[in-house]
PATORVEX-455403 format. One record per residue: z, x, y of N, C-alpha, C in turn. Coordinates in steps of 0.001 Angstrom, whole numbers, plus 500000, padded with zeros to 6 digits. Last residue first. Example, Ala and Ser with C-alpha at 12.3 -4.5 7.8 and 13.67 -1.06 7.14 Angstrom:
2
<node <507080 512850 497750> <507140 513670 498940> <507870 512900 500030>>,
<node <507800 513190 494310> <507800 512300 495500> <507800 513200 496700>>,
***
This chain:
227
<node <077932 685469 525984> <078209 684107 525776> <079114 683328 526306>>,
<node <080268 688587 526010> <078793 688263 526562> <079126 686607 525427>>,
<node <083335 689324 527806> <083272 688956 526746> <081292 688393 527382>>,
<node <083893 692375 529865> <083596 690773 530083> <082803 690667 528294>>,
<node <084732 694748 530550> <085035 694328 528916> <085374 692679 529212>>,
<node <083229 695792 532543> <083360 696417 531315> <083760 695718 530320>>,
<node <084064 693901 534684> <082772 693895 534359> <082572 694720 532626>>,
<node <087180 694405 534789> <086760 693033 534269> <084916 693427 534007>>,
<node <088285 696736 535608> <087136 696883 534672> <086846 695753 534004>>,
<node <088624 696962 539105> <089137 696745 537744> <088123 696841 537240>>,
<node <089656 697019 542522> <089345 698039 541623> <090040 698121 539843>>,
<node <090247 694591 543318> <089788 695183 543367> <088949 696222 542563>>,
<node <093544 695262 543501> <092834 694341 542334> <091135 693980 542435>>,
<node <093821 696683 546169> <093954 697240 544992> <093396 696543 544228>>,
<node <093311 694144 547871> <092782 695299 547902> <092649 696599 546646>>,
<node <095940 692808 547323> <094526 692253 547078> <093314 693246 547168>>,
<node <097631 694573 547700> <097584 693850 545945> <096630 693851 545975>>,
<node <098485 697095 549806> <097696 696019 549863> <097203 695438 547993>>,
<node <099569 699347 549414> <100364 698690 550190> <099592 697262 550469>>,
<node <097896 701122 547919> <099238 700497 547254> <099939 699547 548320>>,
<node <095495 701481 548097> <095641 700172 548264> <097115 699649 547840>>,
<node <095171 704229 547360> <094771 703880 548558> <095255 702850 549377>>,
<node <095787 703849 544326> <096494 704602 545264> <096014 704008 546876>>,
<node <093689 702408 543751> <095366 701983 543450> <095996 702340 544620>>,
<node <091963 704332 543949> <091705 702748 544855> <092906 702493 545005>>,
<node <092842 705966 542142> <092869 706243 543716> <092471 705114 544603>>,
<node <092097 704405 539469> <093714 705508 539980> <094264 705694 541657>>,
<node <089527 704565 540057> <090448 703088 540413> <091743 703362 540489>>,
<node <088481 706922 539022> <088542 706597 540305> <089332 705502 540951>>,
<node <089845 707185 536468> <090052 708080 537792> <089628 707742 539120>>,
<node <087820 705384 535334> <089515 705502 535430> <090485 706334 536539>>,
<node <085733 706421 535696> <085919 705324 536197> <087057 704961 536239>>,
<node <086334 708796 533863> <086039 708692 535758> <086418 707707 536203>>,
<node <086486 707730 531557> <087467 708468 532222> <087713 708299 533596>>,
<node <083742 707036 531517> <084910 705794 531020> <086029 706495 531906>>,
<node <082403 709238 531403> <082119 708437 532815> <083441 706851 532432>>,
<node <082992 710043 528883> <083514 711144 530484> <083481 710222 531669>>,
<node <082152 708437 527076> <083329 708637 527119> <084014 709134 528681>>,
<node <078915 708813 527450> <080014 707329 528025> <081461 707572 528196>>,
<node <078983 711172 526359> <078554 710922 528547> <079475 709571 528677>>,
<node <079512 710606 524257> <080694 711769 524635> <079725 711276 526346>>,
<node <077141 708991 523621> <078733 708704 523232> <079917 709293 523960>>,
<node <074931 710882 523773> <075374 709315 524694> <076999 709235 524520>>,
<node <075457 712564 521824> <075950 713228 523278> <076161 711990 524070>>,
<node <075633 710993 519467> <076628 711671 520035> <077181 711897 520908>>,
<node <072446 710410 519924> <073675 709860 519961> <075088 710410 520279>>,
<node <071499 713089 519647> <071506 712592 520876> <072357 711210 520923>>,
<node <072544 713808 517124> <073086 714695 518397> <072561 713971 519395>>,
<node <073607 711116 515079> <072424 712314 515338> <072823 712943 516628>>,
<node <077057 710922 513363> <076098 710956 514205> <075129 711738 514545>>,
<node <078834 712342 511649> <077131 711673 510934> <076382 711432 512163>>,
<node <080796 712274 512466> <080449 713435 512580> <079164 713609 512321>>,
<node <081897 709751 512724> <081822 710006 513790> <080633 711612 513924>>,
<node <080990 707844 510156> <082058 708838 510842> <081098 709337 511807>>,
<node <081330 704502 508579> <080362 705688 509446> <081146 706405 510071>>,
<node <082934 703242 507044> <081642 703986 506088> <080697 705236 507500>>,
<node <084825 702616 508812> <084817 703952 507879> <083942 704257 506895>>,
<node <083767 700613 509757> <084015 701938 510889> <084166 703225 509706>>,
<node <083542 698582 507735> <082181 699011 508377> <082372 700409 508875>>,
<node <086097 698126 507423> <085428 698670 506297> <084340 699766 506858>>,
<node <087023 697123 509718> <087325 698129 509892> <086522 699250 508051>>,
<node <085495 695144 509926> <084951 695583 511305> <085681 697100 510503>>,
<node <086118 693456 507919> <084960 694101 507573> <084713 694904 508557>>,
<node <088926 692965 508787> <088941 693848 507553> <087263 694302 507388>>,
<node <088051 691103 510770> <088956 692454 510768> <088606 693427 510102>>,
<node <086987 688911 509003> <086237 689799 510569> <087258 690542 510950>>,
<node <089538 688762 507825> <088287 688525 507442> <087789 689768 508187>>,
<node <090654 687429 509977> <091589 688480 509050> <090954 689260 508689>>,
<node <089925 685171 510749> <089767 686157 511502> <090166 687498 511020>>,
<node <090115 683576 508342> <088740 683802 508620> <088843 685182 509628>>,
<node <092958 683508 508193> <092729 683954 507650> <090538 684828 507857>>,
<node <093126 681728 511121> <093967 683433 510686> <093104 683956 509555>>,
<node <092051 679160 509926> <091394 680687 511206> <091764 681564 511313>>,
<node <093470 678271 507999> <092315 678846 507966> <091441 679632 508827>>,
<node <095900 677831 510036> <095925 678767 509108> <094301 679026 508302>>,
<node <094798 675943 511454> <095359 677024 512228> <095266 678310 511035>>,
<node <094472 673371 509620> <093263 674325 509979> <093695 675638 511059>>,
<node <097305 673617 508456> <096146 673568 508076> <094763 674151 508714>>,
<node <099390 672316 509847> <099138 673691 510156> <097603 674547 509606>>,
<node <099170 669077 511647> <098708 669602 510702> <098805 671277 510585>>,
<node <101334 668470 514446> <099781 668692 513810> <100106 669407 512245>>,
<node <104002 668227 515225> <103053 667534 515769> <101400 667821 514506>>,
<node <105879 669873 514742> <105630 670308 515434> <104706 668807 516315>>,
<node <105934 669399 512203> <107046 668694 512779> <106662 669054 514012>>,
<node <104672 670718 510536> <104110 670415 510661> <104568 669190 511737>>,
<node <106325 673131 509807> <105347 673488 511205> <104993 672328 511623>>,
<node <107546 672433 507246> <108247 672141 508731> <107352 672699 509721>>,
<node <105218 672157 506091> <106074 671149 506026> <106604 671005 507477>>,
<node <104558 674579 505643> <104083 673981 506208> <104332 672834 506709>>,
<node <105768 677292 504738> <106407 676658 505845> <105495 675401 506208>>,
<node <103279 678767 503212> <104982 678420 502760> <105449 677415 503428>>,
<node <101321 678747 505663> <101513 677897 504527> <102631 677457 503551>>,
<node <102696 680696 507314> <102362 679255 507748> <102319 678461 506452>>,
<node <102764 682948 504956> <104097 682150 506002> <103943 680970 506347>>,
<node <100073 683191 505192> <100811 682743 504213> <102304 682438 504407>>,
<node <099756 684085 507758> <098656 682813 507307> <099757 682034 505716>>,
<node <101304 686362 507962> <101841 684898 509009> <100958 683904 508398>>,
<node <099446 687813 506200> <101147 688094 505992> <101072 686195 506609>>,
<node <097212 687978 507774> <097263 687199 506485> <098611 687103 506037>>,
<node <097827 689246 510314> <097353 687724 510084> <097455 687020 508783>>,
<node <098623 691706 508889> <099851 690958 509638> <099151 689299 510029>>,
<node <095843 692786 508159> <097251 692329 507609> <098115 691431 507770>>,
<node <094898 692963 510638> <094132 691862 509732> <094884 691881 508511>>,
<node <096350 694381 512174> <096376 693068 512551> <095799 692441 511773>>,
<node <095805 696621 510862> <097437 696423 510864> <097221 694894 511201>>,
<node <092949 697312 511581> <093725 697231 510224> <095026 696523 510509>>,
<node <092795 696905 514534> <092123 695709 513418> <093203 696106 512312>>,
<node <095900 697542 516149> <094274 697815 515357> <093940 696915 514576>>,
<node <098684 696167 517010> <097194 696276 518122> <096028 696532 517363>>,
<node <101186 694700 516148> <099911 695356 515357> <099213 694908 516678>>,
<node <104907 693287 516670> <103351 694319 517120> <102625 695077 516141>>,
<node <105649 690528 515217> <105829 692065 515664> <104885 692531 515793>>,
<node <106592 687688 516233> <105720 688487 515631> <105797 689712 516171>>,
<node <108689 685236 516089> <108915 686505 516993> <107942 687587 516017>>,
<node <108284 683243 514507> <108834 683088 515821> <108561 684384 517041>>,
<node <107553 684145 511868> <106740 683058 512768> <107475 682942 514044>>,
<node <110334 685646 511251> <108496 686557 511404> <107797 685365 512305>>,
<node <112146 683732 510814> <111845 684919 512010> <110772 685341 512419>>,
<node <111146 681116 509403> <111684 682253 509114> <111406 682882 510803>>,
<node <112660 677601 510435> <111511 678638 509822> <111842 680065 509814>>,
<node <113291 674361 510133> <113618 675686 510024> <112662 676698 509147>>,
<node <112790 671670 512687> <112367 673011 511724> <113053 674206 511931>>,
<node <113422 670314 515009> <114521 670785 514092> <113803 671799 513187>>,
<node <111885 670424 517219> <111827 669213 516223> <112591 669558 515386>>,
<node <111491 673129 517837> <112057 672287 519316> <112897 670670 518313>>,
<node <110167 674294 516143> <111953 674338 516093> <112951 673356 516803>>,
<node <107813 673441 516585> <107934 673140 515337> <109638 673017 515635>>,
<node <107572 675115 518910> <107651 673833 519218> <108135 673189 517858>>,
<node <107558 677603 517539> <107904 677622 518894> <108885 676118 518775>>,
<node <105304 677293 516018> <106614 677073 515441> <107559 676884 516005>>,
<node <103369 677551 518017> <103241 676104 516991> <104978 676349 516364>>,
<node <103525 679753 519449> <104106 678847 520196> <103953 677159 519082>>,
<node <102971 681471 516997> <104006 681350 517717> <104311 679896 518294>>,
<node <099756 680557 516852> <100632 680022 515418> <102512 680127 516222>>,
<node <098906 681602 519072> <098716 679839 518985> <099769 679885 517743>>,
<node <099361 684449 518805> <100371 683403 520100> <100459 681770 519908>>,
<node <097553 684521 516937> <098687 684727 516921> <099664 684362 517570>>,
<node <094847 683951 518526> <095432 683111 517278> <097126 683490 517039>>,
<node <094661 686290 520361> <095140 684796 521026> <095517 683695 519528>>,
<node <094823 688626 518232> <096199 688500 519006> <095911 686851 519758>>,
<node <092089 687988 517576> <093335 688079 516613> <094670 687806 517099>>,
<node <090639 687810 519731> <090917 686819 519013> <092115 686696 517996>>,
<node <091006 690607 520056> <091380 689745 520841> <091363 688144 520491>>,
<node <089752 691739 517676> <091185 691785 517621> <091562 690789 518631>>,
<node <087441 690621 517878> <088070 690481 517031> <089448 690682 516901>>,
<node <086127 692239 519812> <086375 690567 520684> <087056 689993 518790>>,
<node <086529 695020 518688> <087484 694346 519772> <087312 692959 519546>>,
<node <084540 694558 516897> <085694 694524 516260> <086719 694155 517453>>,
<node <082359 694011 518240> <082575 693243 517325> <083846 693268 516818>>,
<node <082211 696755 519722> <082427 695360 520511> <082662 694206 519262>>,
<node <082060 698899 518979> <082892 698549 518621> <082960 697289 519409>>,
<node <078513 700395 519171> <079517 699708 519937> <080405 698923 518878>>,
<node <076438 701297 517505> <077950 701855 517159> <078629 701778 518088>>,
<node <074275 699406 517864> <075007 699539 516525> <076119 700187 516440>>,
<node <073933 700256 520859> <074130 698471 520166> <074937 698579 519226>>,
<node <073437 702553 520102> <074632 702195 521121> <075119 700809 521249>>,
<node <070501 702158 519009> <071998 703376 518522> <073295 702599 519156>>,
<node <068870 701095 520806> <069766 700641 519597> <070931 701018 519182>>,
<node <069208 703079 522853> <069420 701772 522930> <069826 701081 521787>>,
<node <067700 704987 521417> <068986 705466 521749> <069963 703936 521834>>,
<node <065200 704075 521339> <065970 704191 519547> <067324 704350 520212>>,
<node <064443 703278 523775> <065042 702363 522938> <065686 702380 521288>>,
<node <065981 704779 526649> <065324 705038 525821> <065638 703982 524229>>,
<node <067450 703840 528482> <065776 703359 528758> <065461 703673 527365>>,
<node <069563 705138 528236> <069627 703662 527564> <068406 703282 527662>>,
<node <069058 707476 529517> <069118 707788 528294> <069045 706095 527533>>,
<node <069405 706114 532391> <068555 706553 531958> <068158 706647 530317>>,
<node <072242 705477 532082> <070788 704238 532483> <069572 705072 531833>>,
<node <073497 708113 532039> <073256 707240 530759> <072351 705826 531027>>,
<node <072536 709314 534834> <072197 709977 533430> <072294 709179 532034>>,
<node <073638 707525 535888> <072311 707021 536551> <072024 707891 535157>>,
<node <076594 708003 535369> <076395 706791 535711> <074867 706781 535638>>,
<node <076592 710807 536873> <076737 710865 534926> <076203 709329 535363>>,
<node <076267 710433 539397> <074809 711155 538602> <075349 710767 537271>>,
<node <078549 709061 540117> <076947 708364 539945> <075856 709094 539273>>,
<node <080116 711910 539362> <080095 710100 538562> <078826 709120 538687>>,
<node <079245 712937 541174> <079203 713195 539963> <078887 712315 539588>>,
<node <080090 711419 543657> <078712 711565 543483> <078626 712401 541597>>,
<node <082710 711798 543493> <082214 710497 543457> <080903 710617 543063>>,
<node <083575 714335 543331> <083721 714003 542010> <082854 712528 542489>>,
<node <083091 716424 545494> <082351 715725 544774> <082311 715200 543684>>,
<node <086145 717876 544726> <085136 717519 545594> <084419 717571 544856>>,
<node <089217 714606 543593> <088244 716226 543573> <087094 715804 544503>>,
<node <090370 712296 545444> <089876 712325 544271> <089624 714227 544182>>,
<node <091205 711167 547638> <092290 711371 546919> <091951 711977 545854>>,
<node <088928 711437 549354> <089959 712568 550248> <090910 712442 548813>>,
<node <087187 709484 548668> <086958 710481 548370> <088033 711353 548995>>,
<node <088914 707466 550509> <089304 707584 548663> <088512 708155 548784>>,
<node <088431 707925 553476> <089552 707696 552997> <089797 708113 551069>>,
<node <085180 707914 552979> <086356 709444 552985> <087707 709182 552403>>,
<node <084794 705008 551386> <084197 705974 552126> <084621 707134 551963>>,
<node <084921 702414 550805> <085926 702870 551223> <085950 704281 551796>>,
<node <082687 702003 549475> <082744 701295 550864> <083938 701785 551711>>,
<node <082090 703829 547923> <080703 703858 548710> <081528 702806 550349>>,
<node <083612 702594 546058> <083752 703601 546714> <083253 704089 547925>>,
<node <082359 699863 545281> <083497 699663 546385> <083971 701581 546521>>,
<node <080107 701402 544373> <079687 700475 545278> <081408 700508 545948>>,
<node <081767 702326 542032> <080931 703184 543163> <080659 702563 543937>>,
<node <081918 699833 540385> <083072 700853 540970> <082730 701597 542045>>,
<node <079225 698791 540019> <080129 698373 541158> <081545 698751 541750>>,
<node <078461 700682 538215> <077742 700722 540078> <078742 699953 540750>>,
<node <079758 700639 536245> <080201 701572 537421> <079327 701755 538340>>,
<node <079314 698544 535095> <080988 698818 535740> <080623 699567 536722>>,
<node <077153 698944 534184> <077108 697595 535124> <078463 698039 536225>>,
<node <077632 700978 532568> <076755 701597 533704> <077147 700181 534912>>,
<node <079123 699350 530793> <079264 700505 531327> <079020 701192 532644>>,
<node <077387 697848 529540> <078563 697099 530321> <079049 698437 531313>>,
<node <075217 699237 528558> <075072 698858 529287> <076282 698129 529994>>,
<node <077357 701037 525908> <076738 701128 527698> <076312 700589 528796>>,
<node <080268 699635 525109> <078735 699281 525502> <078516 699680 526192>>,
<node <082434 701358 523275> <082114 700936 524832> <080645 700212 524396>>,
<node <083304 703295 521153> <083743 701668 521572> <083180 700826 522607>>,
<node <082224 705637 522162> <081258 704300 520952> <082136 703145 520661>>,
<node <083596 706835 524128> <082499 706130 524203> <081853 705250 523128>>,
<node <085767 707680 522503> <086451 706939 522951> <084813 706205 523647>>,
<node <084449 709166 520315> <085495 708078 520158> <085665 707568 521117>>,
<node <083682 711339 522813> <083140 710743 521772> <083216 709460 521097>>,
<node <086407 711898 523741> <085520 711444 524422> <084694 710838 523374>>,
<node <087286 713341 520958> <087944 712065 521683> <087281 711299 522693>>,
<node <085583 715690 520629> <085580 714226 519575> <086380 712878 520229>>,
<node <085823 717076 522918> <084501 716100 522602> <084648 715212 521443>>,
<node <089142 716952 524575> <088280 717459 523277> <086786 716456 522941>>,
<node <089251 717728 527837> <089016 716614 526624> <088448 717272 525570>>,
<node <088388 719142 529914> <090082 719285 529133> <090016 718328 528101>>,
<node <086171 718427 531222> <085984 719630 530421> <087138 719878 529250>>,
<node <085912 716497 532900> <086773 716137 532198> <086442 717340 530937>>,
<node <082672 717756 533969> <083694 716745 534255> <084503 716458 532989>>,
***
C-alpha cells in the first residue's frame, strides 16, 4: 500500500503521529466504512478497506510491544505540534489586542496588525519573538486597548521557548538513527495516515451532496489535544 511514497517521507510523516491516536482514528474510520458498506468500497481500490484494518490491527499490535511503545511516545512530535498550535492561537490573541488597541486611536506598526505566515516551529518561534518585541516597543499604545500588554508578551516569548527546544530536540535526532523496528512502526503509521486519508477522500466523495454526512468522516480523534 502506497508503494509510490518514498519510505523516508512516510517515515516522517508517521513519527509526528501518535500511534495510539492513530489506531483510535482508524477503527472509527473503518467502523463508518463498515457502515457505508459497497457503496464507498466501490470508490476506493480492491480490497483496500480490509488492508487498512490489517495495517490498523498490525500497528496495535507492534504498540503491545513496550520498548516499541516507548519508542513512539519519544519520537511523537506531539509536543512540538500542541506548540505550534498554541503558537498560532497566541498570535491571533496579540492581533485582535492591537486590532482593538487601533479601535482607541493607537498607532502601531503593520507587522502587529496583519502577521505574516510561519506554520513550523522554527519560523514561528522567531516570528513570536520578532511580535513579543514589537508588543513591547508599542506598549503604551496596546495598552489603549484596555489591558496591560505585559503578561501577553511573556507568553509569546515562553512559547517561543517551547519552539525553539521542540526544534533543537528534532535535530539532535535524525531520522536515519532510528533502530529498524522503529522505523518500520514509523513508515506502517505513515501508510495507514495516508489510507485514512484516502478513505475520507471517498466518504467526501460519497457524501458530496450531504455536509452532515460528509463531516463525518474526520480526524478530530487523531489530533484530539490529551488533558
Amino acid at each position: 500500500m502506497f508503494e509510490h511514497v518514498p519510505e523516508d517521507v512516510l517515515v516522517a510523516m508517521g513519527e509526528r503521529l501518535r500511534g495510539e491516536a492513530l489506531v483510535l482514528q482508524a477503527r472509527y474510520s473503518l467502523d463508518l466504512a463498515a457502515g457505508d458498506g459497497d457503496e464507498l468500497r466501490a470508490l476506493l481500490p480492491a480490497d483496500f478497506v480490509p488492508a487498512t484494518a490489517a495495517l490498523a490491527a498490525a500497528i496495535g499490535i507492534l504498540l503491545a510491544d513496550p520498548a516499541l511503545a516507548a519508542a513512539d511516545a519519544g519520537l511523537s512530535q506531539a509536543g512540538a505540534d500542541d506548540g505550534v498550535r498554541a503558537a498560532k492561537v497566541w498570535r491571533r490573541r496579540l492581533v485582535q489586542r492591537a486590532v482593538r488597541a487601533q479601535r482607541f486611536g493607537a498607532k502601531l506598526p503593520a507587522e502587529l496588525v496583519q502577521v505574516g505566515r510561519a506554520g513550523a516551529a522554527g519560523p514561528l518561534a522567531v516570528q513570536l519573538r520578532s511580535l513579543a518585541k514589537l508588543a513591547t516597543d508599542h506598549a503604551a499604545e496596546l495598552a489603549k486597548a484596555g489591558a496591560e500588554p505585559a503578561g501577553l508578551v511573556s507568553e509569546g516569548l515562553a512559547l517561543a521557548d517551547v519552539l525553539a527546544r521542540a526544534v533543537r530536540d528534532r535535530e539532535v535526532h535524525s531520522l536515519s538513527d532510528l533502530p529498524a523496528a522503529a522505523r518500520q512502526l514509523c513508515a506502517d503509521k505513515g501508510r495507514l495516515y495516508f489510507a485514512l486519508k484516502a478513505l475520507h477522500d471517498a466518504g467526501h466523495e460519497l457524501y458530496a451532496h450531504d455536509p452532515v454526512g460528509a463531516a463525518r468522516y474526520n480526524l478530530t480523534l487523531l489530533y484530539r489535544r490529551e488533558g
